[in-house]
C-alpha positions in Angstrom: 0.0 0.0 0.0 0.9 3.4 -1.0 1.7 4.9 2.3 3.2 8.1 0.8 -0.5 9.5 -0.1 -3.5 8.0 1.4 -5.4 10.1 -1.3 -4.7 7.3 -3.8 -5.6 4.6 -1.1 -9.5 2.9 -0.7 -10.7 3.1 3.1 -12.9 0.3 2.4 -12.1 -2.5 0.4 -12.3 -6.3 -0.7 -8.8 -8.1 -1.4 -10.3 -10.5 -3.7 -7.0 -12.7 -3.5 -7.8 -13.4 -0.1 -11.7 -12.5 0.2 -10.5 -10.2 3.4 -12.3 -6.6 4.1 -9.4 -4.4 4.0 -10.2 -1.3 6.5 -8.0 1.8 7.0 -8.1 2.1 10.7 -9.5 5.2 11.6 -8.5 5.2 15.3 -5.1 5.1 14.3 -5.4 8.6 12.3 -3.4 10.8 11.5 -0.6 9.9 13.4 -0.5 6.0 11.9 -2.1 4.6 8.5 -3.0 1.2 9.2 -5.1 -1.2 7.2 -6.7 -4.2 9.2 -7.6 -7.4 7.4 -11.0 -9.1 8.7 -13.1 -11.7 7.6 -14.2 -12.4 10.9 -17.8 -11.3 12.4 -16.6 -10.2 15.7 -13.7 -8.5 13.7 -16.1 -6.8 11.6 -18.5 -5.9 14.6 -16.0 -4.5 16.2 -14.8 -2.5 13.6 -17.8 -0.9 13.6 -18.7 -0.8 16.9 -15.4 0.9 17.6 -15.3 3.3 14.3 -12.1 1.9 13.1 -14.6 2.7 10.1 -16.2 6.1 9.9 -18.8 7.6 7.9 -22.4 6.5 6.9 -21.4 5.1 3.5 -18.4 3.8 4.6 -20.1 1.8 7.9 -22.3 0.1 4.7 -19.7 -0.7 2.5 -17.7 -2.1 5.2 -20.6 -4.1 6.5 -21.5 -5.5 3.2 -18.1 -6.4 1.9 -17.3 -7.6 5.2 -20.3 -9.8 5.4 -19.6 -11.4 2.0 -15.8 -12.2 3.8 -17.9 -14.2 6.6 -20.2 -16.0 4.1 -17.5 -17.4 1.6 -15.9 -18.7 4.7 -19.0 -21.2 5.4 -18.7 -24.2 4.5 -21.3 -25.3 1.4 -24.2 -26.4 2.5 -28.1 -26.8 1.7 -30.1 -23.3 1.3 -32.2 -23.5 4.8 -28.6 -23.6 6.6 -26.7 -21.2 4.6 -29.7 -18.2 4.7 -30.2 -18.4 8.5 -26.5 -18.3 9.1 -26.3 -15.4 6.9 -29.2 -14.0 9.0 -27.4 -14.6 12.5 -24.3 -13.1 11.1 -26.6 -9.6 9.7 -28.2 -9.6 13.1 -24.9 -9.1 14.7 -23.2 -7.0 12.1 -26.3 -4.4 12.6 -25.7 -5.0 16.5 -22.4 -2.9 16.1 -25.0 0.6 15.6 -28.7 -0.2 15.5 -28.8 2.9 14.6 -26.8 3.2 12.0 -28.8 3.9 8.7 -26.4 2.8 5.9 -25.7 -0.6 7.8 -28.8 -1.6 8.1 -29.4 -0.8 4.5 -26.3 -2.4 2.8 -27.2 -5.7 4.7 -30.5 -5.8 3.5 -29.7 -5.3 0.1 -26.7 -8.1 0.9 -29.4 -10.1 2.2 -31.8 -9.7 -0.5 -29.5 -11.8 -2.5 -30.0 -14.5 -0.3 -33.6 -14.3 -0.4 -34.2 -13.9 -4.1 -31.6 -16.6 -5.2 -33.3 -19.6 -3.1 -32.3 -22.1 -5.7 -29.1 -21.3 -6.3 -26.0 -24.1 -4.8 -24.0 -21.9 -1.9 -21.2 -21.7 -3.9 -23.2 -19.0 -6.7 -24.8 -17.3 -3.2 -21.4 -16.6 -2.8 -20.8 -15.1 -6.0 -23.6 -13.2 -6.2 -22.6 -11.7 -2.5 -19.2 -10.4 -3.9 -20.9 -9.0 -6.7 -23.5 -7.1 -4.6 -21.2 -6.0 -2.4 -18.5 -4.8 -4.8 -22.0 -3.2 -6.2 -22.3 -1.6 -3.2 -19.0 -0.1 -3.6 -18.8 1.4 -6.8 -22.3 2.9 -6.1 -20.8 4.5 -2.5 -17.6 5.6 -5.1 -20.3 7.3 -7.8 -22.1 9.3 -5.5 -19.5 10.3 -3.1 -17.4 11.1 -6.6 -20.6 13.4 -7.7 -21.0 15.3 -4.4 -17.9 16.7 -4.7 -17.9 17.5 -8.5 -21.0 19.5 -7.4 -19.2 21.1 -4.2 -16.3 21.8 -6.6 -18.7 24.1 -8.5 -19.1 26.1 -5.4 -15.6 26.9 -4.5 -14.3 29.9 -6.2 -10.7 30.2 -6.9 
């Protein structure tokens, strides 16, 4: 990682070698840049629960990316099993900051994945969570990208 200019650096992000959420740890700011690596659901909570991710989109980025990290780490197994251990796991996730909009939101657009793909194997479940959540991304990446174009148009030299 470029640790010369964070400006070229994702906060939130999915290293699809290792299927990891990659987090800059916001804690650690601006004295350290550190990236934590989790694929774990108490990891994750606590990321959240602890802002070592900040910022509304960037809570339901994490959350969905991170969920998709925990799900590609079950094992396969018959739909019934897989969907309510992906419910127990978004249960928790949104346990980190019930009140936390954008969490809520990205998991149940995550989970609507789930729901809607009832006869697919676990292995294209799995798929079709990295997808959503890399979805997820880009859209967080369009819209945060626009904002500022508009704010840009504000600012006078």
């Amino acid at each position: 990682m470029d640790k010369l200019n964070i400006m070229r650096q994702d906060t939130v992000a999915l290293d699809q070698q290792t299927d990891e959420l990659v987090i800059l740890d916001q804690t650690r700011l601006p004295g350290e840049t550190v990236f934590l690596r989790l694929s774990d659901p108490q990891e994750i909570h606590d990321a959240i629960y602890k802002l070592q991710v900040r910022g509304a989109p960037a809570i339901g980025v994490a959350a969905a990316i991170g969920i998709y990290a925990v799900c590609k780490r079950l094992p396969d197994s018959d739909y019934a099993s897989f969907a309510a251990e992906f419910s127990r796991v978004k249960s928790y996730l949104v346990s980190a900051r019930p009140t936390a909009v954008n969490l809520a939101w990205a998991l149940e657009r995550m989970e609507r994945v789930v729901l809607e793909n009832s006869g697919r194997t676990t292995a294209e479940l799995k798929e079709l969570l990295r997808d959503k959540a890399l979805e997820l991304r880009d859209e967080d990446i369009r819209v945060c990208r626009a904002i500022g174009e508009n704010g840009l148009t504000l600012i006078r030299d």
